[in-house]
Residue frames relative to the residue before (quaternion, step in Angstrom):
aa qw qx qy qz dx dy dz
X 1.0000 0.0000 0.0000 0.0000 0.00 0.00 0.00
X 0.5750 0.6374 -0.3260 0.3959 3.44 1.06 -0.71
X 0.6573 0.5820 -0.1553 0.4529 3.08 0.81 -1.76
X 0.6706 0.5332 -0.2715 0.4386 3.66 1.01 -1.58
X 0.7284 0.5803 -0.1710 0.3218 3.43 1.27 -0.70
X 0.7742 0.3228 -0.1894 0.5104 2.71 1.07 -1.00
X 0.3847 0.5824 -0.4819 0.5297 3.64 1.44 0.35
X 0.7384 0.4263 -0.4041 0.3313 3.57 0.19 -0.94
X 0.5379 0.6095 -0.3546 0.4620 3.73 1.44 -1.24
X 0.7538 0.4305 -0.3203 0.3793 3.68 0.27 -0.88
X 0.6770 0.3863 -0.4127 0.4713 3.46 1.06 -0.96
X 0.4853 0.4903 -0.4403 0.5747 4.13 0.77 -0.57
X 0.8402 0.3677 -0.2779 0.2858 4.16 -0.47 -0.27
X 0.7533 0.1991 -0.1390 0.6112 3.03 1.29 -0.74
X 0.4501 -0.7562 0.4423 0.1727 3.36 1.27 1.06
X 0.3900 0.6464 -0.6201 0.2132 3.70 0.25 1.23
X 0.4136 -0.7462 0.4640 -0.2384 2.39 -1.69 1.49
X 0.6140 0.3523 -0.3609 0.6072 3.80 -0.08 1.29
X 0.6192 -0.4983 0.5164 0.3187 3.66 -1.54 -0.04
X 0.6485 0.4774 -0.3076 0.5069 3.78 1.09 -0.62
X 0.5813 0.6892 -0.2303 0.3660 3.30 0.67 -1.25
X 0.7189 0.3336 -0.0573 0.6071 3.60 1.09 -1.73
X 0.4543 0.6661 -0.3549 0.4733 3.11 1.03 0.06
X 0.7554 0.4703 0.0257 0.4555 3.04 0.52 -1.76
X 0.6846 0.3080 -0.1993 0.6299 3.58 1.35 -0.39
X 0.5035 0.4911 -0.4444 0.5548 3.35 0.95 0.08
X 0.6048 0.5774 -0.3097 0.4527 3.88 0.67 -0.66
X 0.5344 0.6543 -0.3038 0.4405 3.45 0.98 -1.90
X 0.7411 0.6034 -0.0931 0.2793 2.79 -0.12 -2.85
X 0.6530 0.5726 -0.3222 0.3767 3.23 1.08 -1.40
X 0.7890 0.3998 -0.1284 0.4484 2.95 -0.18 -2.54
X 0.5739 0.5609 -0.4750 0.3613 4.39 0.59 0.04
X 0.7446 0.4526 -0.2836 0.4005 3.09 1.22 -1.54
X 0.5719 0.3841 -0.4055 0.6008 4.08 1.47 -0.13
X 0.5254 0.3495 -0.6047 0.4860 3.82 0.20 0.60
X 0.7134 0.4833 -0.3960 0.3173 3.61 0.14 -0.38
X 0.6444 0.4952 -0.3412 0.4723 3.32 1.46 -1.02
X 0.6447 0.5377 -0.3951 0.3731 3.71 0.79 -1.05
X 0.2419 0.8216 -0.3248 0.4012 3.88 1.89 -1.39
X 0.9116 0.1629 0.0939 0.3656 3.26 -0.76 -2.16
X 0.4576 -0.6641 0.5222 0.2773 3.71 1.41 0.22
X 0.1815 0.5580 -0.6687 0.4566 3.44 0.74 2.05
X 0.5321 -0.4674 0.6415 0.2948 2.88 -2.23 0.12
X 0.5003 -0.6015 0.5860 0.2109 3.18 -1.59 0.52
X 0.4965 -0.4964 0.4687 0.5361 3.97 -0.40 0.17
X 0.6867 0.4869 -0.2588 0.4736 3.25 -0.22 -1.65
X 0.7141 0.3996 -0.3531 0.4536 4.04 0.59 0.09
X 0.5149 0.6945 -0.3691 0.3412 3.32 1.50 -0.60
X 0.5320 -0.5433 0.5450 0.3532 3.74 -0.93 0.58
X 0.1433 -0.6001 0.7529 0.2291 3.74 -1.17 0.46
X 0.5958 -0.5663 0.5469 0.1588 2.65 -2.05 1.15
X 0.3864 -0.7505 0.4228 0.3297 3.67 -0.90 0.92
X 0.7454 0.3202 -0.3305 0.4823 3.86 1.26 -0.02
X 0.5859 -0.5274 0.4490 0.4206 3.72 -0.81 0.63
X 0.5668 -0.4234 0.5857 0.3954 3.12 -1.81 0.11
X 0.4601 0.6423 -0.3878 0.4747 4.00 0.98 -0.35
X 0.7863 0.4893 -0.0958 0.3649 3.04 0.39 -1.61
X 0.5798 0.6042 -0.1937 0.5112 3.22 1.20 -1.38
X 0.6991 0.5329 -0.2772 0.3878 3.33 0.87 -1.45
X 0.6483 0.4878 -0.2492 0.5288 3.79 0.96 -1.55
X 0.8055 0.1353 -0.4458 0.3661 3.79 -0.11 -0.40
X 0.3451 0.7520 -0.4486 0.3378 3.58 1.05 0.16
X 0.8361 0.2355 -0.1269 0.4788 3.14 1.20 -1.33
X 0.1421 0.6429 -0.4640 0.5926 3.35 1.98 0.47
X 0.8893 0.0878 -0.2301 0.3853 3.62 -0.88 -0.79
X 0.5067 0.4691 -0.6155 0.3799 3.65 0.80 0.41
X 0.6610 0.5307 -0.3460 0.4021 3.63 0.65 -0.65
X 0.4530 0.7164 -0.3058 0.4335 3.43 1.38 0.05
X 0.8011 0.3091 0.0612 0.5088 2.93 0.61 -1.98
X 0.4269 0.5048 -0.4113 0.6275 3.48 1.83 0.31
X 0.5645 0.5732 -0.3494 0.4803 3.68 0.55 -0.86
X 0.7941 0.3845 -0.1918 0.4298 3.37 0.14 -1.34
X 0.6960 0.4536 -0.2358 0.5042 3.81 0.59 -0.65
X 0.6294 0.3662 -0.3039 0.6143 3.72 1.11 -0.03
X 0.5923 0.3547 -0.4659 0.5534 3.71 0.91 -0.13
X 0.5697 0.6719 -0.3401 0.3293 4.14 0.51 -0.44
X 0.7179 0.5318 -0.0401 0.4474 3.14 1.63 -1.72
């Protein structure tokens, strides 16, 4: 999101213009915002642990245990 931002601010300020151009600051924009992250002793995405259950997954027993705890609170009532 950072990155997405400050890419848009620069093309919108310094009014650049063509497909190559935005290109080309999209590149820039990039490879600064991972000097900054390596910089301050961040992770890199591509270092980031992957999660062992999709966001899919995540999503289905999420709503699995709401229907649980719906279950239970209508049997209470």
């Amino acid at each position: 999101m950072f990155r997405i931002n400050q890419l848009k601010q620069k093309l919108i300020i310094e009014n650049i213009q063509g497909e190559n151009n935005a290109k080309n600051v999209h590149y820039e924009v990039g490879k600064k915002v991972r000097k900054v992250i390596v910089d301050i002793g961040g992770m890199m995405r591509e270092d980031m642990p992957t999660p062992k259950n999709s966001l899919k997954e995540l999503e289905k027993e999420r709503k699995q245990l709401e229907s649980k705890i719906n279950k239970k609170l209508e049997i209470r009532n």
